[in-house]
C-alpha positions in Angstrom: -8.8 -9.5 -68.4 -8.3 -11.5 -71.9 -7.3 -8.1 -73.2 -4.9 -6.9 -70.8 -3.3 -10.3 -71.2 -2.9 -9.9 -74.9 -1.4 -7.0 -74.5 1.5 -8.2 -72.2 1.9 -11.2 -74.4 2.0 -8.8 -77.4 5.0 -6.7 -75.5 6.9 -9.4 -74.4 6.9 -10.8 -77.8 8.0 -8.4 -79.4 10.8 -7.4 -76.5 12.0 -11.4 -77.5 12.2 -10.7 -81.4 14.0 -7.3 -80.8 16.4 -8.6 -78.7 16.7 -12.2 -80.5 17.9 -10.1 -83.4 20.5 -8.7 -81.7 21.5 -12.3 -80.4 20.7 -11.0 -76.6 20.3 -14.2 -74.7 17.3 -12.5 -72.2 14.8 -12.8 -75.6 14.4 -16.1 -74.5 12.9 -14.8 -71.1 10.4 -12.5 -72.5 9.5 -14.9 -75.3 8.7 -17.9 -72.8 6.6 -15.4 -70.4 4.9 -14.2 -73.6 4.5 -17.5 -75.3 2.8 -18.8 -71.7 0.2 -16.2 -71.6 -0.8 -16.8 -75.2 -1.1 -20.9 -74.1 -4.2 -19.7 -72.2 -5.6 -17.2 -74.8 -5.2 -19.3 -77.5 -7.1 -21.8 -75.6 -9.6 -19.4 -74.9 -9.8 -18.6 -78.2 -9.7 -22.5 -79.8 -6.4 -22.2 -81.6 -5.7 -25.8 -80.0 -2.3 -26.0 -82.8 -1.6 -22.5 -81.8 -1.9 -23.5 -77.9 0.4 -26.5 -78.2 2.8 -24.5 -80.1 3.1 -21.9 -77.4 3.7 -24.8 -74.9 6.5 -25.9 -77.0 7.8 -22.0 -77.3 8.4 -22.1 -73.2 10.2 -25.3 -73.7 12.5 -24.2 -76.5 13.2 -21.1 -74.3 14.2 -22.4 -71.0 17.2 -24.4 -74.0 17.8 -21.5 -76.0 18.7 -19.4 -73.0 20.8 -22.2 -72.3 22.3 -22.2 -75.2 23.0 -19.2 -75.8 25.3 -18.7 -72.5 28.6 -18.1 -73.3 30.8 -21.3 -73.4 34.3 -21.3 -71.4 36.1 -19.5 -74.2 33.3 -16.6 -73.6 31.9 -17.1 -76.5 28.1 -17.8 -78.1 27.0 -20.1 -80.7 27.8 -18.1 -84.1 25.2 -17.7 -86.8 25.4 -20.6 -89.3 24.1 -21.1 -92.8 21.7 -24.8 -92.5 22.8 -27.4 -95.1 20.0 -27.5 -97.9 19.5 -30.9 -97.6 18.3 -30.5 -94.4 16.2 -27.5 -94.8 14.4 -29.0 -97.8 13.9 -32.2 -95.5 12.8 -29.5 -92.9 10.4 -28.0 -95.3 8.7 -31.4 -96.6 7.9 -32.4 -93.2 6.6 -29.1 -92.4 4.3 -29.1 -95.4 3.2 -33.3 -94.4 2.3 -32.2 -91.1 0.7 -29.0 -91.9 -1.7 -31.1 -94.5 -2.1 -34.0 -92.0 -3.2 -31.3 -88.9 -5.1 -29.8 -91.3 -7.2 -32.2 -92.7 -7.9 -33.3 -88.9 -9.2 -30.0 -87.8 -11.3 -29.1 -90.6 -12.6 -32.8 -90.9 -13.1 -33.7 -86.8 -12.9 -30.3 -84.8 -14.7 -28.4 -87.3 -12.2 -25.6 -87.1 -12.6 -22.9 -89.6 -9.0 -21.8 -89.7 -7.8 -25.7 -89.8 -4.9 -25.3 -92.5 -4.0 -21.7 -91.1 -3.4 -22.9 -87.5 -1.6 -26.4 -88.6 0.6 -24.4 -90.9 1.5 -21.7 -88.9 2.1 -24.4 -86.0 4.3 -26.9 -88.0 6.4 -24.7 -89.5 6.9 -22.1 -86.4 7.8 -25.5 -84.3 10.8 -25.8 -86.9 11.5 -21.8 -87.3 11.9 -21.9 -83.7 14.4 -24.6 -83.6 16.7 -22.8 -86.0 16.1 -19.8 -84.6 17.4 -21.4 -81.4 20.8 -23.2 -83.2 20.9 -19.6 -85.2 20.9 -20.7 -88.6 20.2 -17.2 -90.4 17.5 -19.0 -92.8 15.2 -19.3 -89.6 14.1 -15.5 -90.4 13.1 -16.0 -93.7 10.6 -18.6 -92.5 9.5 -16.4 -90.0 8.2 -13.4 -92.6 6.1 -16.3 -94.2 5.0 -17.4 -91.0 4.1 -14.4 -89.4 2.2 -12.9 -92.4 0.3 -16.3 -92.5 -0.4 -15.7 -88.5 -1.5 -12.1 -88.8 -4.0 -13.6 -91.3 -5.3 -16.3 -89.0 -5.9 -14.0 -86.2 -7.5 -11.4 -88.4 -10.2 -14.5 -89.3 -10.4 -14.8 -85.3 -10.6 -11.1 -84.4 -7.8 -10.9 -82.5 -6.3 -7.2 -83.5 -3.9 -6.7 -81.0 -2.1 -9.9 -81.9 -2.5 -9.3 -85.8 -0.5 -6.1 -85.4 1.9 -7.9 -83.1 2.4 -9.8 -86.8 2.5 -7.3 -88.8 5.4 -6.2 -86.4 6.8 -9.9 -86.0 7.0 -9.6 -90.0 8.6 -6.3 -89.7 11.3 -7.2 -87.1 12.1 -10.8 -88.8 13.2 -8.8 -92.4 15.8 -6.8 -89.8 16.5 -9.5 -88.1 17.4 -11.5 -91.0 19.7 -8.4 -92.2 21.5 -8.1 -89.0 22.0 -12.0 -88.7 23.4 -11.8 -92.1 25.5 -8.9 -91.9 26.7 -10.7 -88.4 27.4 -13.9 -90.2 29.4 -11.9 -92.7 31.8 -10.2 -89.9 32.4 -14.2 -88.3 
Protein backbone atom coordinates (compact mmCIF):
# COMPACT_ATOMS: atom_id res chain seq x y z
CA UNK A 1 0.00 0.00 0.00
CA UNK A 2 2.98 2.51 1.13
CA UNK A 3 4.34 1.88 -2.29
CA UNK A 4 1.58 2.22 -4.53
CA UNK A 5 1.04 5.54 -2.63
CA UNK A 6 4.44 6.71 -3.45
CA UNK A 7 3.97 6.12 -6.68
CA UNK A 8 0.80 8.33 -7.18
CA UNK A 9 2.39 11.02 -5.07
CA UNK A 10 5.50 10.69 -7.29
CA UNK A 11 3.13 11.26 -10.57
CA UNK A 12 1.13 13.83 -9.43
CA UNK A 13 4.19 15.68 -8.51
CA UNK A 14 5.72 15.66 -11.17
CA UNK A 15 2.30 16.34 -13.37
CA UNK A 16 2.35 19.91 -10.83
CA UNK A 17 6.13 20.83 -11.82
CA UNK A 18 5.42 20.17 -15.54
CA UNK A 19 2.56 22.08 -15.69
CA UNK A 20 3.71 24.82 -13.07
CA UNK A 21 6.44 25.48 -15.65
CA UNK A 22 4.19 26.14 -18.16
CA UNK A 23 2.21 28.61 -15.66
CA UNK A 24 -1.00 25.99 -16.07
CA UNK A 25 -3.08 26.94 -13.06
CA UNK A 26 -4.39 22.91 -12.61
CA UNK A 27 -0.48 22.19 -11.22
CA UNK A 28 -1.76 23.41 -8.19
CA UNK A 29 -4.46 20.48 -8.17
CA UNK A 30 -2.06 17.61 -8.72
CA UNK A 31 0.52 19.15 -6.44
CA UNK A 32 -1.95 19.46 -3.39
CA UNK A 33 -3.32 15.67 -4.08
CA UNK A 34 0.43 14.71 -4.27
CA UNK A 35 1.65 16.81 -1.44
CA UNK A 36 -1.42 15.03 0.81
CA UNK A 37 -0.46 11.60 0.14
CA UNK A 38 3.19 12.28 1.00
CA UNK A 39 1.72 13.97 4.60
CA UNK A 40 1.01 10.38 5.54
CA UNK A 41 4.20 8.69 4.05
CA UNK A 42 6.39 11.03 5.40
CA UNK A 43 4.77 10.38 8.62
CA UNK A 44 5.16 6.92 8.13
CA UNK A 45 8.51 7.29 7.43
CA UNK A 46 9.44 10.03 10.43
CA UNK A 47 10.20 13.04 8.25
CA UNK A 48 8.01 15.06 10.87
CA UNK A 49 9.61 18.65 8.98
CA UNK A 50 8.96 16.97 5.72
CA UNK A 51 5.20 16.07 6.95
CA UNK A 52 4.49 19.57 8.11
CA UNK A 53 5.83 20.89 4.92
CA UNK A 54 3.47 18.75 2.82
CA UNK A 55 0.60 20.14 4.98
CA UNK A 56 1.63 23.52 4.20
CA UNK A 57 2.05 22.46 0.23
CA UNK A 58 -2.01 21.71 0.26
CA UNK A 59 -2.49 25.00 1.84
CA UNK A 60 -0.43 27.07 -0.62
CA UNK A 61 -2.30 25.20 -3.40
CA UNK A 62 -5.91 25.66 -2.68
CA UNK A 63 -4.21 30.02 -2.91
CA UNK A 64 -2.03 29.54 -5.74
CA UNK A 65 -4.95 28.07 -7.83
CA UNK A 66 -6.54 31.05 -6.65
CA UNK A 67 -4.19 33.13 -7.70
CA UNK A 68 -3.44 32.13 -10.64
CA UNK A 69 -7.24 32.56 -12.04
CA UNK A 70 -7.30 35.06 -14.48
CA UNK A 71 -8.31 38.52 -13.16
CA UNK A 72 -11.25 40.64 -14.98
CA UNK A 73 -8.88 41.88 -17.68
CA UNK A 74 -8.19 37.88 -18.47
CA UNK A 75 -5.15 38.03 -17.43
CA UNK A 76 -2.63 36.00 -14.80
CA UNK A 77 -0.14 37.29 -12.41
CA UNK A 78 3.18 37.80 -14.77
CA UNK A 79 6.47 36.40 -13.80
CA UNK A 80 8.43 38.99 -11.68
CA UNK A 81 12.06 39.37 -10.75
CA UNK A 82 12.03 39.47 -6.26
CA UNK A 83 13.80 42.55 -4.98
CA UNK A 84 17.31 41.34 -3.48
CA UNK A 85 16.71 42.81 -0.35
CA UNK A 86 14.03 40.67 0.20
CA UNK A 87 15.45 37.46 -1.13
CA UNK A 88 18.58 37.83 0.96
CA UNK A 89 16.13 38.50 4.04
CA UNK A 90 14.32 35.39 2.61
CA UNK A 91 17.48 33.47 2.60
CA UNK A 92 18.84 34.50 6.27
CA UNK A 93 15.74 33.31 7.71
CA UNK A 94 15.76 30.21 5.77
CA UNK A 95 19.24 29.35 6.96
CA UNK A 96 18.15 30.55 11.09
CA UNK A 97 15.34 28.26 10.89
CA UNK A 98 17.01 25.41 9.11
CA UNK A 99 19.90 25.62 12.07
CA UNK A 100 17.26 26.09 14.82
CA UNK A 101 15.06 22.85 13.45
CA UNK A 102 18.00 21.28 13.07
CA UNK A 103 19.71 21.40 16.20
CA UNK A 104 16.14 20.27 17.71
CA UNK A 105 15.91 17.19 15.82
CA UNK A 106 19.27 15.88 16.09
CA UNK A 107 19.45 17.02 19.89
CA UNK A 108 15.57 15.86 21.14
CA UNK A 109 14.12 13.56 18.34
CA UNK A 110 17.22 11.84 17.66
CA UNK A 111 16.67 12.19 13.94
CA UNK A 112 19.49 11.15 11.77
CA UNK A 113 18.72 13.33 8.85
CA UNK A 114 17.96 16.42 11.42
CA UNK A 115 19.70 19.31 9.26
CA UNK A 116 18.57 17.56 5.82
CA UNK A 117 14.88 17.56 6.68
CA UNK A 118 14.89 21.19 8.51
CA UNK A 119 16.67 22.52 5.45
CA UNK A 120 14.91 21.09 2.91
CA UNK A 121 11.58 22.09 4.90
CA UNK A 122 12.54 25.87 5.61
CA UNK A 123 13.61 26.68 2.52
CA UNK A 124 10.90 24.66 0.25
CA UNK A 125 8.23 26.60 2.70
CA UNK A 126 9.77 29.96 1.05
CA UNK A 127 10.41 28.33 -2.61
CA UNK A 128 6.94 27.59 -2.55
CA UNK A 129 5.77 30.98 -1.81
CA UNK A 130 7.59 32.54 -4.67
CA UNK A 131 6.82 29.94 -6.72
CA UNK A 132 3.19 30.84 -5.96
CA UNK A 133 3.67 35.00 -6.57
CA UNK A 134 5.95 33.70 -9.66
CA UNK A 135 9.12 35.33 -9.00
CA UNK A 136 11.48 33.47 -11.58
CA UNK A 137 14.30 33.09 -8.67
CA UNK A 138 11.91 30.48 -6.95
CA UNK A 139 13.47 27.86 -9.50
CA UNK A 140 16.83 28.37 -8.71
CA UNK A 141 16.04 27.48 -5.14
CA UNK A 142 14.23 24.67 -6.11
CA UNK A 143 17.52 22.84 -7.98
CA UNK A 144 19.31 23.31 -4.50
CA UNK A 145 16.39 21.99 -2.79
CA UNK A 146 15.60 19.19 -4.61
CA UNK A 147 19.11 17.86 -4.94
CA UNK A 148 19.30 18.30 -1.07
CA UNK A 149 15.80 16.15 -0.99
CA UNK A 150 16.93 13.37 -3.31
CA UNK A 151 19.83 13.08 -0.84
CA UNK A 152 17.70 12.90 2.23
CA UNK A 153 15.47 10.19 0.92
CA UNK A 154 18.35 8.22 -0.46
CA UNK A 155 19.67 8.20 3.63
CA UNK A 156 15.83 7.01 4.19
CA UNK A 157 15.54 4.42 1.35
CA UNK A 158 12.90 5.91 -0.36
CA UNK A 159 13.87 5.37 -4.25
CA UNK A 160 10.92 6.12 -5.92
CA UNK A 161 10.84 9.52 -4.37
CA UNK A 162 14.71 10.15 -4.80
CA UNK A 163 14.17 9.77 -8.57
CA UNK A 164 11.09 11.92 -8.38
CA UNK A 165 14.22 14.55 -7.27
CA UNK A 166 16.38 13.87 -9.50
CA UNK A 167 13.44 14.67 -11.88
CA UNK A 168 12.18 17.66 -9.65
CA UNK A 169 15.95 18.89 -10.26
CA UNK A 170 15.57 18.27 -13.85
CA UNK A 171 12.20 19.98 -14.48
CA UNK A 172 13.15 23.09 -12.11
CA UNK A 173 16.51 23.99 -14.58
CA UNK A 174 13.53 24.06 -17.59
CA UNK A 175 11.31 25.54 -15.62
CA UNK A 176 13.59 28.34 -14.68
CA UNK A 177 14.43 28.66 -18.62
CA UNK A 178 10.88 28.93 -19.71
CA UNK A 179 9.95 31.35 -16.72
CA UNK A 180 12.81 33.41 -17.96
CA UNK A 181 12.36 33.36 -21.41
CA UNK A 182 8.52 34.20 -20.45
CA UNK A 183 9.58 37.03 -18.34
CA UNK A 184 11.65 38.30 -21.25
CA UNK A 185 8.49 38.29 -23.85
CA UNK A 186 6.27 40.53 -20.84
Amino acid sequence: MQELAEYLAVFLSLIYVILASKQIKWCWLAGGIGSAIYVYLNIKNALIYDAILQVYYVAVAIYALLLWNKNDAGKQIGITKINSAILLCLLLAGTVLTALLGYFSMAVLKQNTAFFDAGVTAFSFIATWMTARKYLESWLLWIVIDIAAAIMYSLKSMQPTVGLYIAFTLLAIYGYWQWRKEAGEQ
